[in-house]
C-alpha positions in Angstrom: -2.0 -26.6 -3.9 -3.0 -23.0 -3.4 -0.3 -20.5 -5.1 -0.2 -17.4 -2.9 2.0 -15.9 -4.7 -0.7 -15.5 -7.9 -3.3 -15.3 -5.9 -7.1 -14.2 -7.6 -9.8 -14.6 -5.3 -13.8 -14.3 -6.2 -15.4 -10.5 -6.3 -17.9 -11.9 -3.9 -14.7 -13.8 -1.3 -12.8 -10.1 -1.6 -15.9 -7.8 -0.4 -16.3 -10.7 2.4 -12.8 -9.8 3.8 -13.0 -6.4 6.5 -11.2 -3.7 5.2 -9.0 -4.2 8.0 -8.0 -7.7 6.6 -7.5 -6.1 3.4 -5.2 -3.2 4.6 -3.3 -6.3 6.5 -2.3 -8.1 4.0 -1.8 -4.4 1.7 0.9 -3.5 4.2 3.0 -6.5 3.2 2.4 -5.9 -0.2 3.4 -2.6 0.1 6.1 -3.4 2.4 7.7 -6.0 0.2 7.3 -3.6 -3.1 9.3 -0.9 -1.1 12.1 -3.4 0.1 12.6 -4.6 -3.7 12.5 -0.8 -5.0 14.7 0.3 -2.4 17.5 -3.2 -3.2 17.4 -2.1 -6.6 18.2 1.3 -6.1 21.2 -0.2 -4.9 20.8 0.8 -1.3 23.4 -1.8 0.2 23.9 -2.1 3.8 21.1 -3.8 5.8 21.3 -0.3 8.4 20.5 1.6 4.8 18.2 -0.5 3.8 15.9 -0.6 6.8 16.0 3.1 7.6 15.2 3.9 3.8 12.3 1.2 4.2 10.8 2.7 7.6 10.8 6.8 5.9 9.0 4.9 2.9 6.2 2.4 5.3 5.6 5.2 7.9 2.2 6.5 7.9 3.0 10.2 7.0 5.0 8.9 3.6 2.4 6.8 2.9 -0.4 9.3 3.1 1.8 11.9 1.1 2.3 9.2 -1.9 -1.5 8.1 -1.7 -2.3 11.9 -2.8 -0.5 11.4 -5.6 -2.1 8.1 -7.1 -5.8 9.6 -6.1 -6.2 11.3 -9.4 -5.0 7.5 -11.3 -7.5 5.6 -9.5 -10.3 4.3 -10.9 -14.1 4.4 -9.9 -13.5 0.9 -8.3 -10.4 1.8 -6.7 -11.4 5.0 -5.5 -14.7 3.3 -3.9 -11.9 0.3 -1.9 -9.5 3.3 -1.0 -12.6 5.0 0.8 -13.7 1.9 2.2 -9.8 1.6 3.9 -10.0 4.9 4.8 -13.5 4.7 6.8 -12.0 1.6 8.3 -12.4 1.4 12.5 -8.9 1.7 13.6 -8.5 1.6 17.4 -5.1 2.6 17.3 -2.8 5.4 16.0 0.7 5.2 16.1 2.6 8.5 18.0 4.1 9.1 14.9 0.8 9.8 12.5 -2.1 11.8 12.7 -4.9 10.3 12.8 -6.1 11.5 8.9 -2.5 10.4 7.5 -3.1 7.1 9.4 -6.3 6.9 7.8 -4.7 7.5 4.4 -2.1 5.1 4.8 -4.7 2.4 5.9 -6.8 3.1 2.7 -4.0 2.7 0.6 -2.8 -0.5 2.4 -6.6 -1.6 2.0 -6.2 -1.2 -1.6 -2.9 -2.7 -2.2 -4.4 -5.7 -0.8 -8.0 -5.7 -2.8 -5.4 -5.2 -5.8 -3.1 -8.3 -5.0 -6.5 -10.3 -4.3 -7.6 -9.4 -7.9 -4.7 -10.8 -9.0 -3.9 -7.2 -10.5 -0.1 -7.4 -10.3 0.3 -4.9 -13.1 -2.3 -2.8 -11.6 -0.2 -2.6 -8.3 3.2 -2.3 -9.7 2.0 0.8 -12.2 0.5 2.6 -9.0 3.8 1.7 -7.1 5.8 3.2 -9.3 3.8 6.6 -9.9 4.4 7.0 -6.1 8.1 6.1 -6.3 8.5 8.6 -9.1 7.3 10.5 -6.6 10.4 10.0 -4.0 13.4 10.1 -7.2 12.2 13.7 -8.3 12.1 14.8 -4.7 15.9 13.5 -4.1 
């Protein structure tokens, strides 16, 4: 049985997924990391929660924290953010330009190639330079 939470694909079976697919599954990665930060923080009531958790997952927040890991990313990284980045999005939500959706998607696309690697630690040190991020700005 297949354990998806551990996940580590090939090199070769992660540059076969779109960077699309990649920014897909990223966005839950992303999405679940900010749900756990945000429980811990001790945000309590489930209207908190969610509208703390939206501010955090909109495109314009992720595009703002994204700038701030660029410098930490390696020459691997920085080639798979690129790749999100230049992915062919047919869609941009009213709420985003179309550059910070762009952003957002790179980011999502490398969350994803991260959690592929199997590079939980990788993920979780990025996350948390971007969250250090939101506790000095409050």
């Amino acid at each position: 049985m297949e354990d998806y939470f551990s996940l580590h694909l090939r090199e070769d079976d992660i540059r076969a997924i779109s960077s699309i697919g990649l920014a897909h599954l990223g966005d839950a990665v992303y999405e679940l990391l900010v749900r756990a930060y945000l429980c811990a923080q001790g945000k309590a009531t489930g209207k908190g929660l969610h509208r703390a958790a939206v501010e955090l997952v909109k495109a314009p927040a992720q595009a703002r924290l994204a700038d701030q890991i660029l410098p930490l990313l390696t020459a691997e990284e920085l080639t798979v953010f690129k790749r999100g980045r230049n992915a062919n999005v047919n869609t941009i939500p009213h709420n985003a330009s179309r550059s910070d959706y762009l952003k957002a998607t790179a980011l999502e696309c490398l969350f994803g190639y991260l959690y592929l690697q199997g590079a939980t630690e990788r993920i979780n040190e990025l996350f948390n330079a971007m969250m250090e991020v939101t506790r000095d700005a409050t």
